[in-house]
Backbone as a printed PyTorch tensor [residue, N CA C, xyz], in Angstrom:
tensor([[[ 18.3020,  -4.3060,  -7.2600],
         [ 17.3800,  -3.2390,  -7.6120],
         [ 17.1620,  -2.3900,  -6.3570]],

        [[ 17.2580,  -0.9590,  -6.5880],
         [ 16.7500,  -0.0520,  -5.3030],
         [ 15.4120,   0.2730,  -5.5590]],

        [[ 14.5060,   0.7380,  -4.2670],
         [ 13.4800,   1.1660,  -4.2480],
         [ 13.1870,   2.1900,  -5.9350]],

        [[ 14.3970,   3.4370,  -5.7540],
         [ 13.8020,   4.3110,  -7.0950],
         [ 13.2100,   3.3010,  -8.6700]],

        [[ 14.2840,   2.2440,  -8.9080],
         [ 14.2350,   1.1780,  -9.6160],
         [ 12.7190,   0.4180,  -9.9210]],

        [[ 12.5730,   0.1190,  -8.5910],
         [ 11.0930,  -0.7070,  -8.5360],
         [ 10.0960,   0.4790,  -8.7110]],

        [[  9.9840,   1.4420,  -8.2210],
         [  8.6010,   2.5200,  -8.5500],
         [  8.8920,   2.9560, -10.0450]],

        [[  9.6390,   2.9240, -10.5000],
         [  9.6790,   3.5770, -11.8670],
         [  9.3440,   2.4650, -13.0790]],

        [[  9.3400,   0.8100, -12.4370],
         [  9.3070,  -0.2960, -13.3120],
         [  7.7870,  -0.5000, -13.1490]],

        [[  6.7120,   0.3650, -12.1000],
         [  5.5260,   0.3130, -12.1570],
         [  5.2620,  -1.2870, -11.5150]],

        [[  6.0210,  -1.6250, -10.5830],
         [  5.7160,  -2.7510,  -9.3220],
         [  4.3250,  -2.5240,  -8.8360]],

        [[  3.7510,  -3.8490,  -8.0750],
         [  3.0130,  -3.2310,  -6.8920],
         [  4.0840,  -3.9490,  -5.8470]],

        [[  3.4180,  -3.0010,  -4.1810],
         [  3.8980,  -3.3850,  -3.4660],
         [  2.9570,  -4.1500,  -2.1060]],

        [[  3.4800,  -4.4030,  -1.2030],
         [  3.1210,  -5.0810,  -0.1300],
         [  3.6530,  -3.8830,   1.0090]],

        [[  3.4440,  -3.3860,   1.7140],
         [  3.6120,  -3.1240,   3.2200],
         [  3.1780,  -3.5240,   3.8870]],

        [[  4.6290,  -4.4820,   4.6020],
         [  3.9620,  -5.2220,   5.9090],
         [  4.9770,  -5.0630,   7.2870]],

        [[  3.8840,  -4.3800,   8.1820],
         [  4.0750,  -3.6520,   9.6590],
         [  4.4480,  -5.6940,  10.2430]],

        [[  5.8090,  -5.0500,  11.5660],
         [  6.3710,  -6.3070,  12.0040],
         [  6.5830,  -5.7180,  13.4150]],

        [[  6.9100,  -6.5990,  14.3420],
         [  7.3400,  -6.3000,  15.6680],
         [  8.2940,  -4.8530,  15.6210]],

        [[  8.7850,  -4.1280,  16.0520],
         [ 10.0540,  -3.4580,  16.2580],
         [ 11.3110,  -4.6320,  16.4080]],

        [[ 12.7270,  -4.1240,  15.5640],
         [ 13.7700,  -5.2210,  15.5610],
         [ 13.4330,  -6.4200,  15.0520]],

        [[ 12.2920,  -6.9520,  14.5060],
         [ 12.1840,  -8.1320,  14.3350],
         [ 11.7370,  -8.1020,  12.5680]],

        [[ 12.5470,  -7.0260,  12.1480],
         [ 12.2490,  -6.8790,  10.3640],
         [ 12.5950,  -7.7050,   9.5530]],

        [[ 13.8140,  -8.0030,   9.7270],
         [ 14.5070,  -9.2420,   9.3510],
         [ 13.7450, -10.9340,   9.1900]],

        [[ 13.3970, -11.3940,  10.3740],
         [ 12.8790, -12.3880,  10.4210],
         [ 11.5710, -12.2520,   9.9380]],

        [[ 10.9260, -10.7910,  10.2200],
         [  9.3620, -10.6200,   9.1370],
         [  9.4510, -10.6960,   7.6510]],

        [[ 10.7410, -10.5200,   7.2200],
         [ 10.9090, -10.6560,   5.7900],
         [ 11.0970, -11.6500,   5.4580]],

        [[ 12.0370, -12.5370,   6.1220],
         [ 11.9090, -13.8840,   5.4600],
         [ 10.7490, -15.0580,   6.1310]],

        [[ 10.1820, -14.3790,   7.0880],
         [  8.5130, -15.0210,   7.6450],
         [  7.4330, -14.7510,   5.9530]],

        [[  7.8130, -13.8240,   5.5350],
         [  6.8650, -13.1820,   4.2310],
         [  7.5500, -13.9340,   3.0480]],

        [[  8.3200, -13.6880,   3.1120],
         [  9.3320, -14.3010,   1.4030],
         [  8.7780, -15.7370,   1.1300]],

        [[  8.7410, -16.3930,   2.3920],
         [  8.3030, -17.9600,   2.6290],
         [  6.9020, -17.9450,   2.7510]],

        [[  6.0600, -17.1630,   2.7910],
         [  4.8690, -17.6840,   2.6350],
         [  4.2110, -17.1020,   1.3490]],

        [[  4.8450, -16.1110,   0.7590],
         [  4.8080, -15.8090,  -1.2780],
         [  5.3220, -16.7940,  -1.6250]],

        [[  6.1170, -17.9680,  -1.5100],
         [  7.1000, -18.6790,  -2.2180],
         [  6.5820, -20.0450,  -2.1110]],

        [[  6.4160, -20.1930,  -0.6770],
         [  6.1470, -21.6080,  -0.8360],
         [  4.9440, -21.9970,  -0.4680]],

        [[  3.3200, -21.0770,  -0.2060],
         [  2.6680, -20.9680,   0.1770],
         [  1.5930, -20.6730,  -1.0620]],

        [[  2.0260, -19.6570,  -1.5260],
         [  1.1960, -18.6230,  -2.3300],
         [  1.6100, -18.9410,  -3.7740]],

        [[  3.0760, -19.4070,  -3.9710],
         [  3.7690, -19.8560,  -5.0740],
         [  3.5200, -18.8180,  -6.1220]],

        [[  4.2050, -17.2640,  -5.2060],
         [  4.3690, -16.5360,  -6.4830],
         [  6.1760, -15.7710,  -5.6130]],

        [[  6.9610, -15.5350,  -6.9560],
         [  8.2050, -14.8560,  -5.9900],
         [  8.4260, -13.7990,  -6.1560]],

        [[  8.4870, -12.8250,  -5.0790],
         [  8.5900, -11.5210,  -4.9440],
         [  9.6110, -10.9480,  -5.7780]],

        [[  9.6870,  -9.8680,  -6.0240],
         [ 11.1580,  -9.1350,  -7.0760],
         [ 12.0340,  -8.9490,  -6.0590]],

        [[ 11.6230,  -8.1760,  -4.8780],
         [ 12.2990,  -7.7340,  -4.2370],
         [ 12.0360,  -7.4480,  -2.5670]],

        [[ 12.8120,  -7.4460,  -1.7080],
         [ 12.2180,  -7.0050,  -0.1920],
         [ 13.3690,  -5.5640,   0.0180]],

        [[ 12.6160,  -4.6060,   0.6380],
         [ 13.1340,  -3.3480,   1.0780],
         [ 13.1010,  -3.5950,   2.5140]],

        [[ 13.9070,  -2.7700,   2.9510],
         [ 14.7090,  -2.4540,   4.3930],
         [ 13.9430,  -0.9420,   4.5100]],

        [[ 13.0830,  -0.3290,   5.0460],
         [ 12.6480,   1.0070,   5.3330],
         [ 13.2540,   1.5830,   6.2780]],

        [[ 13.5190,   2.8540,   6.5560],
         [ 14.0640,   3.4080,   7.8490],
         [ 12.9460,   3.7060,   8.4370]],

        [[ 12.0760,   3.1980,   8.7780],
         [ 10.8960,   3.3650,   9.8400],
         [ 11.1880,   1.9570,  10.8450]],

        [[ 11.1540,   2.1460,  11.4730],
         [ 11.2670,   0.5620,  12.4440],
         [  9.8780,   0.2160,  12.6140]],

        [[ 10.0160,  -1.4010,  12.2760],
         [  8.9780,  -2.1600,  11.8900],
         [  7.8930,  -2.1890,  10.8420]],

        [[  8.7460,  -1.9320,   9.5950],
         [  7.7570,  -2.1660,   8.1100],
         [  8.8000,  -2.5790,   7.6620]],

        [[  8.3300,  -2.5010,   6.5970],
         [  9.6660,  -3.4390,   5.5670],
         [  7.9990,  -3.1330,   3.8550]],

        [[  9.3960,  -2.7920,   2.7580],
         [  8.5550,  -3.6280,   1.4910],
         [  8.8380,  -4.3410,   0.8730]],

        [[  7.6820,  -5.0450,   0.4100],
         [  7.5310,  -6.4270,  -1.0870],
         [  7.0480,  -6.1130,  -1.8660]],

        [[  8.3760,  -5.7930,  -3.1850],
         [  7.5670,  -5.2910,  -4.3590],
         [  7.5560,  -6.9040,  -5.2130]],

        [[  6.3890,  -6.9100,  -6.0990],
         [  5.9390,  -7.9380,  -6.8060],
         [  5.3110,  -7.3550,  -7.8010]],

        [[  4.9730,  -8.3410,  -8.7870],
         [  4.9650,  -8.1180, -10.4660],
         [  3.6820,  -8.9770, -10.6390]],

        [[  3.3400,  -9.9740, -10.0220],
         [  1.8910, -10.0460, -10.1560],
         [  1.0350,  -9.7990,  -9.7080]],

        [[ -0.4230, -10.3450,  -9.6720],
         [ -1.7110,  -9.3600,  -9.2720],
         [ -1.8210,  -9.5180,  -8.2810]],

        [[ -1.6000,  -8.0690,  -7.3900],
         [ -1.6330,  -7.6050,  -6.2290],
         [ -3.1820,  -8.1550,  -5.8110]],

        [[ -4.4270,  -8.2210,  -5.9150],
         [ -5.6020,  -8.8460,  -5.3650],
         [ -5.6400, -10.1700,  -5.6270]],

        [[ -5.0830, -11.0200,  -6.3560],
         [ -4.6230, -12.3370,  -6.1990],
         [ -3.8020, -13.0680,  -5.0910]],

        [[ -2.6750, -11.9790,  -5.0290],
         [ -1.7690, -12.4370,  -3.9920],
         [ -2.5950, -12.2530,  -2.5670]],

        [[ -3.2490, -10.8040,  -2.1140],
         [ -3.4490, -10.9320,  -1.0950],
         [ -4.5990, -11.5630,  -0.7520]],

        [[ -5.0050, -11.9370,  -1.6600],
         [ -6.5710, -13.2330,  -1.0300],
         [ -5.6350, -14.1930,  -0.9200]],

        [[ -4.8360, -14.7340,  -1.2000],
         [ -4.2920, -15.8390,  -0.7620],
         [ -3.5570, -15.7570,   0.5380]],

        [[ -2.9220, -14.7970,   0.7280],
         [ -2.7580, -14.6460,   2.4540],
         [ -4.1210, -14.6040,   2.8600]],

        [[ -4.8500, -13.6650,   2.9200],
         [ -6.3100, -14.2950,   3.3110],
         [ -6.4410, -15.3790,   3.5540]],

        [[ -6.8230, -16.5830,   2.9190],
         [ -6.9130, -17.7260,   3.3900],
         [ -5.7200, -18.3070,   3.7470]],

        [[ -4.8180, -18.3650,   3.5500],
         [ -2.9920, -18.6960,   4.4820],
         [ -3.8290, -18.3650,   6.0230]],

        [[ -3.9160, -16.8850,   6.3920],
         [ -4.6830, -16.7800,   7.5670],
         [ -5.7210, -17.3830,   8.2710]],

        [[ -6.6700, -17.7280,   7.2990],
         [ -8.3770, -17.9290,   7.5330],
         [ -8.3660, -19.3590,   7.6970]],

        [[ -7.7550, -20.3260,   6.7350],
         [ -7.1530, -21.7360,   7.0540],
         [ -6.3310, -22.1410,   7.9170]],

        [[ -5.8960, -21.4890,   8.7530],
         [ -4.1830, -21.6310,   9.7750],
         [ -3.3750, -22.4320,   8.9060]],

        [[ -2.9530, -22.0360,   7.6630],
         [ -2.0450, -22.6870,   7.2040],
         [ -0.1790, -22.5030,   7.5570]],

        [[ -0.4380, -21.7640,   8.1960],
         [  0.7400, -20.4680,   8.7520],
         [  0.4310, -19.6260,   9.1830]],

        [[  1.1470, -19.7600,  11.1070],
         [  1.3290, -18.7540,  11.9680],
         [  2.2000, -17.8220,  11.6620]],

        [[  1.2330, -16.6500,  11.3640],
         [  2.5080, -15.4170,  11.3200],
         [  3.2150, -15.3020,  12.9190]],

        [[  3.9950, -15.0200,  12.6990],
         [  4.8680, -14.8360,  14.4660],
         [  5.5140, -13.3550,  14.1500]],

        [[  5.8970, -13.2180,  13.4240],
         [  6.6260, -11.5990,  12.9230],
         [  5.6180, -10.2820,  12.3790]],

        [[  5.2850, -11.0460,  11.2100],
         [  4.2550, -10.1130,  10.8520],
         [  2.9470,  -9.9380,  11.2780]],

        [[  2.2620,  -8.6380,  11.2300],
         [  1.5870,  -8.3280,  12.1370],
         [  0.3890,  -7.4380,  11.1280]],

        [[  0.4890,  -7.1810,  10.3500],
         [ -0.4730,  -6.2700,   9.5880],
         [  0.2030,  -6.2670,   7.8830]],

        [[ -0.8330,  -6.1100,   6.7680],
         [ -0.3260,  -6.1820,   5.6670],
         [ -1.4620,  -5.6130,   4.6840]],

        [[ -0.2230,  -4.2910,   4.1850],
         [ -1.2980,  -3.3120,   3.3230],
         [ -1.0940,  -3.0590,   1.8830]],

        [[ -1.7870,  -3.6340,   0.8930],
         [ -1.4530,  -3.5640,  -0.6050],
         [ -0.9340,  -2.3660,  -1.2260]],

        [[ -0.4720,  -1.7600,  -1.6820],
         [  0.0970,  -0.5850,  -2.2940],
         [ -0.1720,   0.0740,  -3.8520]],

        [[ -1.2530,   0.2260,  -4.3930],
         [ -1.5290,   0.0740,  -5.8680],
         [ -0.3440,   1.2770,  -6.7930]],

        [[ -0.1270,   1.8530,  -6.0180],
         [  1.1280,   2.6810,  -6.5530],
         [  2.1100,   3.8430,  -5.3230]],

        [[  3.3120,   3.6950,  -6.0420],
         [  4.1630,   4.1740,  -5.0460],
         [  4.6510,   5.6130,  -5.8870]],

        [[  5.1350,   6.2190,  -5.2810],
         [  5.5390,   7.6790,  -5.8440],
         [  6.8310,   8.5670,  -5.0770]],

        [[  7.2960,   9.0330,  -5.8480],
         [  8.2830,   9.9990,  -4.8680],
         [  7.5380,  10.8950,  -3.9030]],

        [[  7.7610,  11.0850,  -2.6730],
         [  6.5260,  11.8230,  -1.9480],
         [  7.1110,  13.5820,  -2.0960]],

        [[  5.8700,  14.1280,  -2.8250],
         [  5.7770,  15.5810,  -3.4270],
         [  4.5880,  15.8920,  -3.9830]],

        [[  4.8070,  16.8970,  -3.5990],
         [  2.6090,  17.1980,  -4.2870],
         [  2.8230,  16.9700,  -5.9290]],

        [[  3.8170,  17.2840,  -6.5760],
         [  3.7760,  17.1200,  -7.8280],
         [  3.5900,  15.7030,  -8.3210]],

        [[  4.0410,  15.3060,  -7.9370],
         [  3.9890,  13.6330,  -8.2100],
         [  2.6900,  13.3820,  -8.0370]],

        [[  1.9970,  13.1760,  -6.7670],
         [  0.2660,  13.0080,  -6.2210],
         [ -0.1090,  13.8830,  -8.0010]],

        [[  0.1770,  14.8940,  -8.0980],
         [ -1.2050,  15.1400,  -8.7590],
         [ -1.1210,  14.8440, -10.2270]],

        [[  0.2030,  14.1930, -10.5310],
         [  0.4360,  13.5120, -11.9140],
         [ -0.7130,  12.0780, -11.8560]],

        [[ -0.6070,  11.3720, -10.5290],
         [ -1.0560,   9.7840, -10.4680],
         [ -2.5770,  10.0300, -10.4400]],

        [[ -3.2530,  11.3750,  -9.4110],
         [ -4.2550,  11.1990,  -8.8460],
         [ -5.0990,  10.8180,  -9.9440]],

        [[ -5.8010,  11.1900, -11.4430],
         [ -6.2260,  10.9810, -12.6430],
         [ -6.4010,   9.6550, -12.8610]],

        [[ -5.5140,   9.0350, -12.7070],
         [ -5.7010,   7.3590, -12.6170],
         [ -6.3780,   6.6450, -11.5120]],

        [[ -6.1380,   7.1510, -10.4920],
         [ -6.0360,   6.4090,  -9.4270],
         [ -7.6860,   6.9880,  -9.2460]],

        [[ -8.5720,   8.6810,  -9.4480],
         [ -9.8370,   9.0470,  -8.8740],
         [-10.7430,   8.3660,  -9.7760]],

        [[-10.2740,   8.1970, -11.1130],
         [-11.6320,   7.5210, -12.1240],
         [-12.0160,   6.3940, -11.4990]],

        [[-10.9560,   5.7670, -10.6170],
         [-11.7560,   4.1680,  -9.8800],
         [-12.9580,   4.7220,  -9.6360]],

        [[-12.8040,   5.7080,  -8.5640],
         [-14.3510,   5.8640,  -7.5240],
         [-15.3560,   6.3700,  -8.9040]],

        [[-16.7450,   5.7000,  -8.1920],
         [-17.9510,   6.2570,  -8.9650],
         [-18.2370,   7.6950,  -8.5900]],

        [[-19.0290,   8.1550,  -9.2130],
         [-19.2060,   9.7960,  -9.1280],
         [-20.3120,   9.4310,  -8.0680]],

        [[-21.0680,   8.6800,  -7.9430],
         [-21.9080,   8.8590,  -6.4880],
         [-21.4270,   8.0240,  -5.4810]],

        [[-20.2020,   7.6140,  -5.5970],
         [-20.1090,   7.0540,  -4.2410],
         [-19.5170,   8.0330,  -2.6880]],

        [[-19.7430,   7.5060,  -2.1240],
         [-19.4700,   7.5240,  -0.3990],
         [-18.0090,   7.7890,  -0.4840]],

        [[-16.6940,   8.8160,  -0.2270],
         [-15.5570,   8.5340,   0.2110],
         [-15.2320,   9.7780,   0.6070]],

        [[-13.6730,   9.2040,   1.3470],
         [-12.7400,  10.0930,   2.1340],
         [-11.1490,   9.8000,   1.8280]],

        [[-10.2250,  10.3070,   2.4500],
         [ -9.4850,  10.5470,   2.2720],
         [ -8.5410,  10.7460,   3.8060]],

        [[ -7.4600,   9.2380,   3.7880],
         [ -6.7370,   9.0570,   4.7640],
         [ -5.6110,   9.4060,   4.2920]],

        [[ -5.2690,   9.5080,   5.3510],
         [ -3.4780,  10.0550,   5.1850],
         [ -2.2990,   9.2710,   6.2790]],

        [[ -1.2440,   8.9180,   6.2110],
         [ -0.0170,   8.1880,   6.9540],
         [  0.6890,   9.1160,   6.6780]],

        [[  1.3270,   9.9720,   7.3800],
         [  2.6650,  10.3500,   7.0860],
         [  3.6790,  10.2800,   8.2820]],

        [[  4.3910,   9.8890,   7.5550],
         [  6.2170,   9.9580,   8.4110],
         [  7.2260,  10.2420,   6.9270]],

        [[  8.3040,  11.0410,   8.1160],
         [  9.3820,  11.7700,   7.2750],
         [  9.5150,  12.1060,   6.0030]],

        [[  8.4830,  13.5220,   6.2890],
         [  7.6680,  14.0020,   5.2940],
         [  7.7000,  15.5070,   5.3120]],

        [[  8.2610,  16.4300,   4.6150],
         [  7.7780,  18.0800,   5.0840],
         [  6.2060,  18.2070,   4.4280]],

        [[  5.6970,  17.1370,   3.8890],
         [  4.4350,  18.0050,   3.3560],
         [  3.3830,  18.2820,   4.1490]],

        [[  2.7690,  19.4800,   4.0630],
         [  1.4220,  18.8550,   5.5910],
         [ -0.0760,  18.3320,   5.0810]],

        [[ -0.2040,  17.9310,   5.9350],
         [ -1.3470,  17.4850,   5.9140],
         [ -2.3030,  18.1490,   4.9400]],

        [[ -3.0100,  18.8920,   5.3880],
         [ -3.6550,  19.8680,   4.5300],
         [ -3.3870,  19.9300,   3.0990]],

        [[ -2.3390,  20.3850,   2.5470],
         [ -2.0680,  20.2900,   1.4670],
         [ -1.8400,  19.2100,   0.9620]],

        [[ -2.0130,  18.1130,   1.2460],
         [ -2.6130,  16.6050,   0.3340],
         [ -3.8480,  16.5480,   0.4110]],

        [[ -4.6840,  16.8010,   1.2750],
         [ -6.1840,  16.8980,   1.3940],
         [ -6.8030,  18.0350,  -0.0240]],

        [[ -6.0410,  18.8290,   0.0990],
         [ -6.7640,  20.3580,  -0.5920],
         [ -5.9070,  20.0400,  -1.7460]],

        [[ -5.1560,  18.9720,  -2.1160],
         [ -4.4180,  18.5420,  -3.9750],
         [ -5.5380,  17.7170,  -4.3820]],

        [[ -6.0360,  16.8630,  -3.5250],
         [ -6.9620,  15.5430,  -3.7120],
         [ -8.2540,  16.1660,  -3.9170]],

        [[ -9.2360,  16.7480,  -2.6970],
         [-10.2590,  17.5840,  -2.7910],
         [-10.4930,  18.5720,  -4.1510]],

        [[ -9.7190,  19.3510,  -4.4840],
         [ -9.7610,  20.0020,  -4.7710],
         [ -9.2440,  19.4110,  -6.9650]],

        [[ -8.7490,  18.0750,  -6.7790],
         [ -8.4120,  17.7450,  -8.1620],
         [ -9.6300,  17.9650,  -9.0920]],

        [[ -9.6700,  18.1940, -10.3580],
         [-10.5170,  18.0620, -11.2660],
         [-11.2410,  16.9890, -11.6390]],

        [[-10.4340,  15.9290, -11.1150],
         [-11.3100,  14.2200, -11.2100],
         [-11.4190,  13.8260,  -9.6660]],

        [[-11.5750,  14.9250,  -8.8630],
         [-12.3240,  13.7750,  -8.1010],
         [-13.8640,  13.6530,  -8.0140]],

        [[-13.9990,  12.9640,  -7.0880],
         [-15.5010,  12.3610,  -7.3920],
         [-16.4360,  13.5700,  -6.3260]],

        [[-17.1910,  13.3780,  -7.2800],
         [-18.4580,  14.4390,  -6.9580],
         [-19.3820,  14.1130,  -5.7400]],

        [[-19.1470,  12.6170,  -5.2270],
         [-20.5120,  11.9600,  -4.7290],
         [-20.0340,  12.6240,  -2.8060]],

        [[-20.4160,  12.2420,  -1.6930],
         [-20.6090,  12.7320,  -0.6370],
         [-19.4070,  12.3860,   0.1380]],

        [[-18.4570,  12.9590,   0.8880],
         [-17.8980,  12.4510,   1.6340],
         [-18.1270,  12.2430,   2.7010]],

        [[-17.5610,  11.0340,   3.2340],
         [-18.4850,  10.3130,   4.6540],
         [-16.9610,   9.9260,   5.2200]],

        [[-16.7380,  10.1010,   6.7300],
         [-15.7090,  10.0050,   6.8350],
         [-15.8510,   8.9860,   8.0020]],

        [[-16.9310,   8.4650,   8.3910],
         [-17.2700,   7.1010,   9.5050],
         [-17.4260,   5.6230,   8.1740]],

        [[-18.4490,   6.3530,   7.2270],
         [-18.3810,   4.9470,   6.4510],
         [-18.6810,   5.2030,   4.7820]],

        [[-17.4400,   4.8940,   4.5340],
         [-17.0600,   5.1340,   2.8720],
         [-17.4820,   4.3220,   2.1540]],

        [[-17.7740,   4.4760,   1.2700],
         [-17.4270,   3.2890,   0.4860],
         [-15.9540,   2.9510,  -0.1250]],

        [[-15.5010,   4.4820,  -0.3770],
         [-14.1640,   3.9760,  -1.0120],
         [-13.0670,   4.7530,   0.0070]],

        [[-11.8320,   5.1190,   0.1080],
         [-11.0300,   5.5100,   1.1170],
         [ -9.9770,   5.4460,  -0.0160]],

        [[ -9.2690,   6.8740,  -0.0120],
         [ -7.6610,   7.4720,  -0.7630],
         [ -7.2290,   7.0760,   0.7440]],

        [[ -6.3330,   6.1890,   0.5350],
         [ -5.2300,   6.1200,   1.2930],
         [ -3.8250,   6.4840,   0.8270]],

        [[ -3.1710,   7.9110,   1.2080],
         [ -1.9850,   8.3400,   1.2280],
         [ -1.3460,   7.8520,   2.7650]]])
């Protein structure tokens, strides 16, 4: 399966940041602790051209799985040695403003209309700018009405 494959089968994913050069051994440091740890098995691991991430797309519940690394961590049940950071993914997309503003509808009804949020952004190898993901999001018809606070949210769009 290629990446296009897994976003279109409506996966979640895992992004997890690893040493530089050491992607390889972070993937199968990860594969082994979904598998024989967590006892759920991933669909798939991606190779990114960013040095030092890698993804894990998976088919079950993404807040299940990662409380259980949680405690994998919180118990020392396993030293990560490779991996180094690990960020849930609730949906992936071709990166284009058109796409963002097909998903955003789903993704803004989470937040309450009075809550606290903002709006982060990651980009690499990307022509879109900045701004214009801010002013697709801001500016959507569902987003939330309540205050944006950009020291302490309650909720956070992470693009």
């Amino acid at each position: 399966m290629d990446i296009k494959e897994a976003i279109s089968t409506n996966a979640k994913f895992i992004l997890v940041g690893c040493e530089t050069v050491k992607e390889r051994d972070g993937m199968s440091e990860f594969w082994h602790i979904l598998v024989k740890i967590c006892k759920k098995t991933p669909l798939e691991v991606f190779e990114l051209p960013i040095k030092g991430l890698f993804l894990i797309a998976i088919d079950n519940d993404l807040e299940e799985i990662m409380s259980k690394i949680k405690d994998v961590i919180s118990e020392n049940k396993f030293e990560f040695i490779a991996c180094r950071k690990f960020t849930p993914l609730d949906r992936m997309m071709d990166s284009n403003l058109e796409s963002l503003k097909e998903i955003l509808p789903e993704i803004l009804k989470k937040i309450p209309e009075t809550a606290k949020w903002r709006i982060a952004i990651n980009r690499r190898h990307t022509g879109i700018k900045r701004n214009e993901i801010i002013n697709a999001i801001a500016s959507h018809p569902s987003a939330p009405k309540g205050k944006v606070d950009l020291k302490n949210p309650d909720w956070t769009i992470q693009v």
